[in-house]
C-alpha positions as CSV (number, residue, x, y, z in Angstrom):
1,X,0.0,0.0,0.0
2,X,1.1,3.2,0.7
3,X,4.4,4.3,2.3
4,X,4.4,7.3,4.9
5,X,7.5,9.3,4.3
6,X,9.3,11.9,5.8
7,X,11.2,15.2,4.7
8,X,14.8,14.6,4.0
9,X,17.2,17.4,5.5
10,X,20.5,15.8,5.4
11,X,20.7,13.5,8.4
12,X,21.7,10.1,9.0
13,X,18.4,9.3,8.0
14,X,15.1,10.6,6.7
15,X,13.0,13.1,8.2
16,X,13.1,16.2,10.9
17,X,16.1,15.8,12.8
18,X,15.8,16.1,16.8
19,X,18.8,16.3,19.5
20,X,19.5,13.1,19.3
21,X,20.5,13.3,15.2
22,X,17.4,11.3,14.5
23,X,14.3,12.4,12.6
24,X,11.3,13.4,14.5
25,X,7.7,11.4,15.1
26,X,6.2,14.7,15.1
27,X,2.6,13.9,13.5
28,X,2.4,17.4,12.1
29,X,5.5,16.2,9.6
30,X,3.6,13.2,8.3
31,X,2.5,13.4,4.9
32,X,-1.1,12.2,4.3
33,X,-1.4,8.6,2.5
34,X,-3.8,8.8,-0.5
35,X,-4.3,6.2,-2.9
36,X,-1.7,4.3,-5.3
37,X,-3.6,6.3,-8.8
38,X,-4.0,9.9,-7.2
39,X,-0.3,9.9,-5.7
40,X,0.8,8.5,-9.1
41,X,-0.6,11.5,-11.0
42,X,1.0,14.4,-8.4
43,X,4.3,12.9,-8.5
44,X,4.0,13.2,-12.6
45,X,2.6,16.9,-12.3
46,X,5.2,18.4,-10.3
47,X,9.0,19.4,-10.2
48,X,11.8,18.9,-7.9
49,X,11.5,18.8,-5.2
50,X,8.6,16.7,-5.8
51,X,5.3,17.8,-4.3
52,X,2.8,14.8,-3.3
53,X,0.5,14.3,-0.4
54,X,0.7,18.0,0.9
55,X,4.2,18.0,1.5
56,X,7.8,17.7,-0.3
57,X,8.5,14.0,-0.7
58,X,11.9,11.8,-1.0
59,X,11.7,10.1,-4.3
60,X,14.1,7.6,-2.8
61,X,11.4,6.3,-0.1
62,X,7.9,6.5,-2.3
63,X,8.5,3.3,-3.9
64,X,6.3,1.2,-6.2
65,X,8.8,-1.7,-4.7
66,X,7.9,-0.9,-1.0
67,X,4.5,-1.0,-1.9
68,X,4.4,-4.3,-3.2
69,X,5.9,-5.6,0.1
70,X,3.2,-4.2,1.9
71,X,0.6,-5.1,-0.2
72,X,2.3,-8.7,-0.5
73,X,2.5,-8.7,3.7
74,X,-0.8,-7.8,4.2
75,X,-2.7,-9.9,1.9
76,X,-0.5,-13.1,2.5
77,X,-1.2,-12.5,6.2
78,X,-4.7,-12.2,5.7
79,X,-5.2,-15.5,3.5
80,X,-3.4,-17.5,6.4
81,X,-5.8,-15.6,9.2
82,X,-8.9,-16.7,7.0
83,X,-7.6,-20.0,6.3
84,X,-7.1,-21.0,9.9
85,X,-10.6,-20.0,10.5
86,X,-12.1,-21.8,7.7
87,X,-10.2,-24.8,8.5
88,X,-12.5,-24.4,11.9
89,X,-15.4,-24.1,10.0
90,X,-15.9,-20.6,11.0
91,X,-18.1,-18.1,9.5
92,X,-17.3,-15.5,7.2
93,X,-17.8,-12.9,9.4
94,X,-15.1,-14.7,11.5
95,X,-13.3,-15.1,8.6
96,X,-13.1,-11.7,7.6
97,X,-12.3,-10.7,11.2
98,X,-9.2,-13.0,11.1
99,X,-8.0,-12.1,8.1
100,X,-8.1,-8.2,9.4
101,X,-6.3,-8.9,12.5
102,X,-3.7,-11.4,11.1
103,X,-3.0,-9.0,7.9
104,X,-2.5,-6.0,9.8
105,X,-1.4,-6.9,13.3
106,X,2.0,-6.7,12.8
107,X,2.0,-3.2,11.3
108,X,-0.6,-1.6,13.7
109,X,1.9,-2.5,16.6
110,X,4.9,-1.4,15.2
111,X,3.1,2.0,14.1
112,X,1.9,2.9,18.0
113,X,5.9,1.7,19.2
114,X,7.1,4.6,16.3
115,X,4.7,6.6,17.2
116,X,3.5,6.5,13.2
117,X,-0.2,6.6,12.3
118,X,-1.7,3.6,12.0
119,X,-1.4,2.4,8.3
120,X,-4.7,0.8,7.5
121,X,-6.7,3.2,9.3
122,X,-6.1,6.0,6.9
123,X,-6.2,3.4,3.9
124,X,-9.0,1.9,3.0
125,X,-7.5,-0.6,0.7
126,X,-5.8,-2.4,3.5
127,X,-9.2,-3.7,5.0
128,X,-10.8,-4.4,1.5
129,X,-7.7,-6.6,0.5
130,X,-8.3,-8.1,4.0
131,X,-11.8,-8.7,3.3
132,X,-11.3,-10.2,-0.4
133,X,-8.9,-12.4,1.3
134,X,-11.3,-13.8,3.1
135,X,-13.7,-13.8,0.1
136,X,-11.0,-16.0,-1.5
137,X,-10.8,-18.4,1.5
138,X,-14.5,-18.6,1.7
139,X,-14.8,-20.0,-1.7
140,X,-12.0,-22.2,-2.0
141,X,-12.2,-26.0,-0.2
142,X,-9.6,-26.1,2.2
143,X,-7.9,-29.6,1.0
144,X,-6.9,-27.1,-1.8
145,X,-4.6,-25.3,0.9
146,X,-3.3,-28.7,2.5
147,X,0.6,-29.4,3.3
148,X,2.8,-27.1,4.3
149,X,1.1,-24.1,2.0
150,X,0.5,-22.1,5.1
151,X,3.5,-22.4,6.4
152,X,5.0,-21.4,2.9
153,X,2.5,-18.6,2.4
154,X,3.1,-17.7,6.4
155,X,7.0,-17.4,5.5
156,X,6.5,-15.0,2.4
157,X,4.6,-13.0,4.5
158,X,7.0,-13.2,7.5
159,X,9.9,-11.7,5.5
160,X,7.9,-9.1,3.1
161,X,6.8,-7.5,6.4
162,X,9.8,-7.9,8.2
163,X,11.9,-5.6,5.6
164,X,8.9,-3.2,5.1
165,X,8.9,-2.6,9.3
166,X,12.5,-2.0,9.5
167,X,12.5,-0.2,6.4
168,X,10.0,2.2,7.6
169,X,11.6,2.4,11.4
170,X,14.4,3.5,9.5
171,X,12.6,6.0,7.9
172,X,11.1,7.6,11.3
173,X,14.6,7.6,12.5
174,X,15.4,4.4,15.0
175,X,18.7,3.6,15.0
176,X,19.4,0.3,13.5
177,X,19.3,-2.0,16.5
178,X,15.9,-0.6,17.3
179,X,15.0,-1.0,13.4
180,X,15.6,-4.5,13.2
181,X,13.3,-5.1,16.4
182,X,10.5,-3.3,14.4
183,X,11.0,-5.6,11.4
184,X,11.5,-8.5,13.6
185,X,7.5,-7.3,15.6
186,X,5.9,-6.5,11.9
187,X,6.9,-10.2,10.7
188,X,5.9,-11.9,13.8
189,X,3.2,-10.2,15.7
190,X,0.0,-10.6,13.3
191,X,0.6,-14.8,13.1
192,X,1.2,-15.1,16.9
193,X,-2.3,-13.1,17.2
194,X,-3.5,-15.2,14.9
195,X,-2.6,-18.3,16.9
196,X,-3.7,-17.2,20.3
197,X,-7.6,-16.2,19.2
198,X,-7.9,-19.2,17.1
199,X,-6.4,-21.4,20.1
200,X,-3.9,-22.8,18.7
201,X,0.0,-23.4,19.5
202,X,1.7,-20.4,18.6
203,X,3.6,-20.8,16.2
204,X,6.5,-20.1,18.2
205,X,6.6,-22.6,20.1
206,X,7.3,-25.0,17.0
207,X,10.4,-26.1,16.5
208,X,12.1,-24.8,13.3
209,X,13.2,-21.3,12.7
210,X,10.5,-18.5,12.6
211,X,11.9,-15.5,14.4
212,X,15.1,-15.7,12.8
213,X,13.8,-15.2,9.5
214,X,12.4,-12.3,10.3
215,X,15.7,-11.0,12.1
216,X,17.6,-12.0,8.9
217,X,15.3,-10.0,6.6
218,X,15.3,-7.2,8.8
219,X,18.9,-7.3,9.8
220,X,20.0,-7.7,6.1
221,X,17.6,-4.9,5.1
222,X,19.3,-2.4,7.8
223,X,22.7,-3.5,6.8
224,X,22.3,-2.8,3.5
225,X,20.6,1.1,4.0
226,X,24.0,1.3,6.3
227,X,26.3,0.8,3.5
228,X,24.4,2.9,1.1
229,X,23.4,-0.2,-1.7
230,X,20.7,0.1,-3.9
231,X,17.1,0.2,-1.6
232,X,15.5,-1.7,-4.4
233,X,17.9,-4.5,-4.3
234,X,17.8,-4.4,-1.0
235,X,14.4,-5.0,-0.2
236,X,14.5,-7.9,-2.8
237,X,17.8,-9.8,-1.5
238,X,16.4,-9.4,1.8
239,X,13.1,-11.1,1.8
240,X,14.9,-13.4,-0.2
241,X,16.9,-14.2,2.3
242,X,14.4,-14.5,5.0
243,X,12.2,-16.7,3.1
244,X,15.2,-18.6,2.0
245,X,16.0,-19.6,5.5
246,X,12.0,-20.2,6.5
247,X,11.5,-22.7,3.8
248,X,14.6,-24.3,4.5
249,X,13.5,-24.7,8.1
250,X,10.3,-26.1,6.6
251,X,11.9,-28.6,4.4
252,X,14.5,-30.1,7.0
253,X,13.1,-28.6,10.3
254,X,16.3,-26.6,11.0
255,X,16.0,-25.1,14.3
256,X,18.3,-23.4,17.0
257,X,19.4,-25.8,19.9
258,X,17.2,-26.1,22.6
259,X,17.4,-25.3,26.6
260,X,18.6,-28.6,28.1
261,X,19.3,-27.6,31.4
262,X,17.7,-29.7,34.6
């Protein structure tokens, strides 16, 4: 969907620099999300410095790219939320309801910790890509999503949303340590809600690696905006990465050694 960005004014990273050297959460320096076709049509009308959602814009940040991700974290998310509730022979208005929750937990979460406003409550495409997620799940039979799909589908999701939330903590000015934990919550946090309201064992608890993806996305992701590499490439080597790792974990249940201790 679409990005929030900041003003670039030279620091380490975008936006209003504070005392600290980092940019400001000041709302009153947010720039106003409107949709992908009205956005596209103000950053083609204007001159540098571009002009686009009341407010001078970074042309490095407002990325088709980065909205993919999101758009591919959210809806992913969703069709695993719905999926797990149609496997319970739920109804769709449970369906749609996990769908919402699982697609944009994550992100909601990291937004109050950055003190960002909340993505999907200013977007109204977020909750209608929720809602056709759960459309799709209502109409399908679930022995078509049998197997390991929702764990694959799960670990697409996991690493989209873990570059996009460290991506944008960088963007609001977290040093990278802090950046990576945002990532790490954005991946994670909408699948363990999932788990808990359906009743099931979070996922965790399991075995194989889950969280680590997410940190590798999210660490490789902040890595590379330290070095100065292409944000485009980026993005892509990093969820790469991260998904990499989680369907390997799948495949031959790698996992991190274990507390043994009596």
């Amino acid at each position: 969907m679409v990005a929030y960005v900041r003003l670039r004014v030279g620091v380490a990273h975008h936006g209003l620099a504070n005392t600290r050297g980092y940019a400001s959460s000041d709302p009153d320096t947010l720039c106003r999300p409107v949709g992908h076709w009205f956005a596209a049509r103000l950053r083609a009308a204007v001159s540098s410095p571009k002009i686009a959602y009341g407010c001078i814009v970074n042309s490095e940040v407002l990325t088709p790219l980065l909205d993919w991700l999101d758009l591919a974290g959210v809806a992913i998310f969703a069709l695993t939320g719905a999926l797990v509730a149609a496997k319970e022979r739920q109804t769709f208005v449970t369906l749609a309801f996990f769908a919402l929750i699982t697609g944009v937990g994550g992100g909601t979460v990291r937004d109050l910790l950055i003190g960002a406003p909340v993505f999907w409550i200013h977007d109204a495409w977020v909750a209608a890509i929720c809602l056709a997620m759960a459309l799709f799940a209502w109409f399908t039979p679930t022995r078509w999503w049998g197997g390991r799909f929702l764990s694959v589908a799960d670990g697409l999701g996991l690493s989209a949303y873990a570059v996009l939330g460290s991506a944008k903590a960088l963007e609001y000015g977290l040093p990278p340590p802090p950046a990576i934990l945002m990532g790490v919550i954005t991946g994670c946090v909408g699948g363990i809600i999932r788990d808990v309201i359906a009743g099931r064992p979070s996922i965790l608890m399991r075995p194989e690696l889950y969280v680590t993806a997410a940190a590798l996305s999210a660490t490789t992701n902040v890595l590379g905006d330290l070095v100065g590499l292409v944000r485009e490439w980026v993005w892509v080597g990093a969820t790469a990465a991260g998904y990499g790792l989680r369907l390997a974990a799948i495949r031959w249940n790698l996992a991190l050694p274990a507390y043994g201790r009596d």
